[in-house]
C-alpha positions as CSV (number, residue, x, y, z in Angstrom):
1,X,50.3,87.7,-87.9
2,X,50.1,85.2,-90.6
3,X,53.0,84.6,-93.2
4,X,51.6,83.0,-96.7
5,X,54.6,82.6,-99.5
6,X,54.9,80.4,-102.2
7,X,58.3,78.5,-101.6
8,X,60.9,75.6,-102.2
9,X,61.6,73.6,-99.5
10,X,66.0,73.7,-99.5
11,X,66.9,72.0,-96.9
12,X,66.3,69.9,-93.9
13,X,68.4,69.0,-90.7
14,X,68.8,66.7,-87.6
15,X,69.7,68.8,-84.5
16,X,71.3,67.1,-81.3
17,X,67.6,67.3,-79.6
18,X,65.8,65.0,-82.7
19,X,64.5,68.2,-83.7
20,X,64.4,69.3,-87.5
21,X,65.8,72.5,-88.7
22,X,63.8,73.3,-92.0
23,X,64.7,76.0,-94.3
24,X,62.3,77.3,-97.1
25,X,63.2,80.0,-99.9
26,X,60.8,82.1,-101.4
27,X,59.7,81.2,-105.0
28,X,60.1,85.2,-105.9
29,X,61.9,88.7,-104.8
30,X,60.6,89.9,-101.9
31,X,60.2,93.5,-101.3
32,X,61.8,95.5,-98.0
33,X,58.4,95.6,-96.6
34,X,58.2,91.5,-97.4
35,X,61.4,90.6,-95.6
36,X,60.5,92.8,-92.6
37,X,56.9,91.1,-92.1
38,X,59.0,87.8,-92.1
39,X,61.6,89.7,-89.8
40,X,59.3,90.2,-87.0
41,X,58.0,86.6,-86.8
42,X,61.5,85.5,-86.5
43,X,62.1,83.5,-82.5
44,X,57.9,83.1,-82.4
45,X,56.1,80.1,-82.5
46,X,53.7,78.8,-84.9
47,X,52.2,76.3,-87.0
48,X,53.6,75.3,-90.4
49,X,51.2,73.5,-92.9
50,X,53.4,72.9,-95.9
51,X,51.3,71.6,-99.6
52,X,53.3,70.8,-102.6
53,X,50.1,72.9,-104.1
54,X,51.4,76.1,-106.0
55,X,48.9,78.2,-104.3
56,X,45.4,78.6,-102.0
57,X,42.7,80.1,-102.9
58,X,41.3,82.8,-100.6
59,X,38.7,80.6,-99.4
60,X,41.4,78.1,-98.3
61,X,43.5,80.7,-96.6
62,X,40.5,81.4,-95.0
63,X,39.3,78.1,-93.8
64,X,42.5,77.3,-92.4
65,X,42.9,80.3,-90.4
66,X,39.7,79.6,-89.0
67,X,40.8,76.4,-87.2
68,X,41.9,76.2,-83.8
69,X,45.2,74.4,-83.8
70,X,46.9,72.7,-80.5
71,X,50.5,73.2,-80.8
72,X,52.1,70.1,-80.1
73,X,55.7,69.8,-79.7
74,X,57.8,70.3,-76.6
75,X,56.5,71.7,-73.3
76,X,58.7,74.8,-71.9
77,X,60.1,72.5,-69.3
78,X,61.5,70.1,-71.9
79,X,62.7,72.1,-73.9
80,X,64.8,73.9,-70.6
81,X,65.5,70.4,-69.6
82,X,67.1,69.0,-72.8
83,X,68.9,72.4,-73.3
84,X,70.5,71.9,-69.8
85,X,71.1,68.2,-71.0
86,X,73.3,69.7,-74.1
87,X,75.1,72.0,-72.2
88,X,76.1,69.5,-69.5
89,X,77.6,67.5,-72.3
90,X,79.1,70.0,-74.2
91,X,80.8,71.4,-71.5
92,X,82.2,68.2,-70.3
93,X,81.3,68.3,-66.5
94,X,82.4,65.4,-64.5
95,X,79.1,65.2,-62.4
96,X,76.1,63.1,-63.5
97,X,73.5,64.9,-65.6
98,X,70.6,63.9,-62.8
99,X,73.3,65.8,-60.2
100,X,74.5,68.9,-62.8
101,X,70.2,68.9,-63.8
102,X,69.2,69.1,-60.3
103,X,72.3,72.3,-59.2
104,X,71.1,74.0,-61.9
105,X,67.0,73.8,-61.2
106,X,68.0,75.1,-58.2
107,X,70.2,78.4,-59.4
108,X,67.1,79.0,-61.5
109,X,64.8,78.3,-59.0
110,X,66.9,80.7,-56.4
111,X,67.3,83.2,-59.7
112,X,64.0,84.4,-59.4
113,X,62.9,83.6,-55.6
114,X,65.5,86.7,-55.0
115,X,63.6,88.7,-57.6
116,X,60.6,88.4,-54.8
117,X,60.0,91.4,-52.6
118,X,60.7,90.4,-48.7
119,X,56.9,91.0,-47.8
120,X,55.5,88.1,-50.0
121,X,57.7,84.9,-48.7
């Protein structure tokens, strides 16, 4: 699903991983059917192209949904790694992150190796 809106950008933020937090607000009212369009999109990944323009044409719309886009960005196994990372200094634990990283691959790792029916190991 695509999401097109004309907006203001409000407000941006530095979070503990150098990511950005980036809020937009919509230029107008938007309906119940609007917000839940937006509602379903919310915790998926995608691409944001942001123009100071006040609008696309169709034809614009249309080129741009026509091109194939590599997400870049962290990989899954970054993104698990640095959350580990803020949680092991969040929580304050006394062990070295490579030692506190390592115990908790191996929960995860052991998490779903039990989730394996006996026949298949």
């Amino acid at each position: 699903m695509n999401l097109l809106k004309n907006v203001i950008l409000t407000r941006a933020n530095r979070k503990a991983d150098k990511s950005i937090s980036i809020t937009f607000t919509t230029c107008l009212e938007q309906d119940s059917n609007e917000f839940m369009k937006i509602d379903e999109l919310l915790s998926t990944n995608g691409i944001l192209y942001y123009s100071q323009k006040d609008s696309l044409t169709e034809d614009e719309v249309n080129e741009i949904n026509k091109v194939d886009i590599k997400k870049e960005g962290k990989s899954k196994s970054q993104r698990l790694r640095n959350t580990l990372f803020i949680l092991h200094k969040e929580t304050g634990v006394k062990e070295s992150f490579n030692d506190y990283y390592a115990e908790q691959m191996e929960n995860i790792i052991n998490h779903f190796k039990n989730k394996i029916p006996n026949e298949t190991i």
